[in-house]
C-alpha positions in Angstrom: 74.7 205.2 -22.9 77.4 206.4 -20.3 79.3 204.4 -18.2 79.1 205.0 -14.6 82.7 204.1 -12.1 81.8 202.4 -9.0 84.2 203.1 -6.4 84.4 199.7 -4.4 83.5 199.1 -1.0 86.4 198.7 0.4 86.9 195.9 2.6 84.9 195.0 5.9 82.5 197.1 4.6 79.6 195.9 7.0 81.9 196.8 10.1 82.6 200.2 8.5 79.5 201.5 6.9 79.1 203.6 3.4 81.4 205.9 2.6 80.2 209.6 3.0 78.9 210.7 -0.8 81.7 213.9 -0.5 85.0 213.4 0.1 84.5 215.1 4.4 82.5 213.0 6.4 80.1 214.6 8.1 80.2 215.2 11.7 78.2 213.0 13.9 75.6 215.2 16.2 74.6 213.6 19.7 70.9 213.6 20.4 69.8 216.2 22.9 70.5 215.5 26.8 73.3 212.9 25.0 76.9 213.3 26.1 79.4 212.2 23.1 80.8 209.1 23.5 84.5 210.4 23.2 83.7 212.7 26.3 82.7 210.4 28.5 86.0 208.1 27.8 88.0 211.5 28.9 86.2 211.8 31.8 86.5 208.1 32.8 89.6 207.7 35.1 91.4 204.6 34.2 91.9 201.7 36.6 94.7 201.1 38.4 96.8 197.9 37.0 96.6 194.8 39.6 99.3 195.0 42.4 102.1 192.7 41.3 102.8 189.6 43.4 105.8 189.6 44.7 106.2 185.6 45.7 106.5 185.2 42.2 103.3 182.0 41.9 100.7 181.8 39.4 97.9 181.2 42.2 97.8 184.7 43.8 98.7 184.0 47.4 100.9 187.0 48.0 104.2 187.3 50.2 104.1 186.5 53.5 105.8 189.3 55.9 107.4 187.1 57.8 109.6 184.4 55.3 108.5 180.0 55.8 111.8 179.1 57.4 112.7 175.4 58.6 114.9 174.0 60.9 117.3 173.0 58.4 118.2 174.2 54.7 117.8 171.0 53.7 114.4 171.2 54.7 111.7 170.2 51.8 109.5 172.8 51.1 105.6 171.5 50.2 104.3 173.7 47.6 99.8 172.9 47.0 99.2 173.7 43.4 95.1 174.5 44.6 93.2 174.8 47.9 92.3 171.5 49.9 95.3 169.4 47.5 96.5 167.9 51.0 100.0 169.8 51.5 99.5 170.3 55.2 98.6 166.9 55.7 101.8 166.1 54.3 104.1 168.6 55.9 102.4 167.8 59.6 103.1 163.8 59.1 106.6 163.8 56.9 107.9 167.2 58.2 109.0 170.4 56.4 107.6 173.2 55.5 104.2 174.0 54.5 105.1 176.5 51.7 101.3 177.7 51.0 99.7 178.7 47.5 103.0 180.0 46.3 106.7 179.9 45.4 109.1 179.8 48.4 111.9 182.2 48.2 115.2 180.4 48.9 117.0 184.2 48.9 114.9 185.0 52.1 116.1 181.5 54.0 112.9 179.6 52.6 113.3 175.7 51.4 115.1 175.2 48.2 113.5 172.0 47.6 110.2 171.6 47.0 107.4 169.2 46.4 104.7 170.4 44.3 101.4 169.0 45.8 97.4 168.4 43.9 94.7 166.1 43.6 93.8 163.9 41.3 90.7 165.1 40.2 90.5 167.2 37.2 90.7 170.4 38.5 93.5 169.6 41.0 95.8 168.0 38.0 95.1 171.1 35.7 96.4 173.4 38.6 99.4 170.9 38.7 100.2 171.2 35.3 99.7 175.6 35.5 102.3 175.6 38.1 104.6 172.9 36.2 104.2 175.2 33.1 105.1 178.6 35.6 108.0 176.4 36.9 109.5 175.4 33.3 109.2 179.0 32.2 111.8 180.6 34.7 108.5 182.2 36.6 109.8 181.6 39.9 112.0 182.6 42.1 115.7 181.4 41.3 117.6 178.2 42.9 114.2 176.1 43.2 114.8 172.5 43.1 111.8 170.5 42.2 111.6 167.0 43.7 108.4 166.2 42.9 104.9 166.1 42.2 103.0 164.4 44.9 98.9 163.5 43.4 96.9 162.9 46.7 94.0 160.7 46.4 91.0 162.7 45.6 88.3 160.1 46.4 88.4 156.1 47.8 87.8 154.7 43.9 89.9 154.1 41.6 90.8 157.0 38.9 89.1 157.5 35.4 91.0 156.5 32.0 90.6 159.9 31.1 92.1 161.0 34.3 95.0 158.6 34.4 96.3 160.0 31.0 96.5 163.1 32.8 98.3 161.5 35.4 101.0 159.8 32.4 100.9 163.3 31.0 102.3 164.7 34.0 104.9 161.9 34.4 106.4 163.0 31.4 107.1 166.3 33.0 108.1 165.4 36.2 108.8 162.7 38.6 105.5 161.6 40.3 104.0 160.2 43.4 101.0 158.9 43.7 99.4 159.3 47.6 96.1 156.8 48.4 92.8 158.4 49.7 93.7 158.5 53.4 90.4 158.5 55.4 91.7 159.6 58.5 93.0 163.4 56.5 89.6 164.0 55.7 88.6 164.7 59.4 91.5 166.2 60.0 93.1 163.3 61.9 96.2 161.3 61.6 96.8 157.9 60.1 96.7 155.1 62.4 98.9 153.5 59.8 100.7 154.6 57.1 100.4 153.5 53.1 103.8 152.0 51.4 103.3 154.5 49.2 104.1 157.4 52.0 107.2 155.5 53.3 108.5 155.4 49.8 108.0 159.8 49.8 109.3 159.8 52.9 112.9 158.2 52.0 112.8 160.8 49.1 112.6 163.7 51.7 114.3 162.5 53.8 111.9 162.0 56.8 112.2 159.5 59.5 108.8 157.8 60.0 108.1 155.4 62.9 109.0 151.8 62.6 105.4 150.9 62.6 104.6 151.9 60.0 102.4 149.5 57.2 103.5 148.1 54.5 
């Protein structure tokens, strides 16, 4: 009795299919009213890639046309790592510069210093450790002088275990200030009085708050 050579496989054989019996595959006939597959990806214009940012953030917020200047070039330079984190607040009751959603460009007169700025819920700390990561990896503009990470508050309780090893995770990165829930912010009015934990910011950016403020 003869012995017949099996010719393996080969491998991935289940993404591949059988091999063709002869050694030319036969050509693969589209049903009628079927266009080929490799026509259509001819025809099939190709997208355009995604305009490149300019401001050099990971968050999107393009360029603005007309550069976040301050007073002084000394001027801090509050950076919010997400929507809502509380920069404004911050800028409108310590001073400087309300940077936006993005990287300020000290080559066009914006702050050198900055203050990166989230919440401390989950999502805002994530978004604080994206733009720490974007920071640390050269991807920003050059002659950026981090002074801080400011973590606003993000409700009147107190925080999660699993969200304060987030918060001692981020410590190890940076230097980091931790901002109370501040009623008064949430309707978009200022603090009668102001938290120990501001005036201690405040020294660090130089800002000179009123004498009455609360200890």
């Amino acid at each position: 009795m003869g012995t017949e050579s099996a010719t393996p496989p080969g491998p991935r054989a289940w993404e591949r299919g059988p091999k063709a019996a002869s050694g030319t595959a036969p050509t693969p006939v589209a049903p009628q009213g079927v266009r080929p597959a490799t026509a259509v990806a001819r025809t099939t214009p190709r997208s355009a890639p995604p305009a490149r940012r300019t401001g050099g953030a990971p968050w999107d917020e393009p360029r603005r046309a007309v550069p976040a200047r301050a007073e002084s070039k000394d001027a801090v330079g509050w950076v919010k790592a997400h929507g809502g984190a509380g920069a404004t607040s911050l800028a409108d009751l310590l001073g400087g510069v309300d940077v936006g959603a993005r990287w300020p460009e000290p080559a066009r007169g914006e702050p050198r210093q900055i203050v990166l700025v989230g919440r401390t819920s989950a999502h805002g700390m994530r978004s604080v450790s994206r733009a720490l990561g974007a920071l640390h990896e050269g991807r920003a503009p050059h002659g950026l002088e981090l002074l801080a990470v400011v973590l606003v508050a993000d409700a009147p309780t107190r925080l999660p275990l699993g969200l304060l090893r987030r918060v001692r995770v981020l410590r190890s990165a940076a230097h980091v200030h931790r901002v109370p829930w501040i009623p008064a912010w949430r309707v978009g009015a200022e603090p009668r009085s102001v938290p120990r934990q501001l005036t201690t910011l405040a020294r660090l950016v130089g800002a000179d708050l009123d004498s009455g403020v609360s200890a």
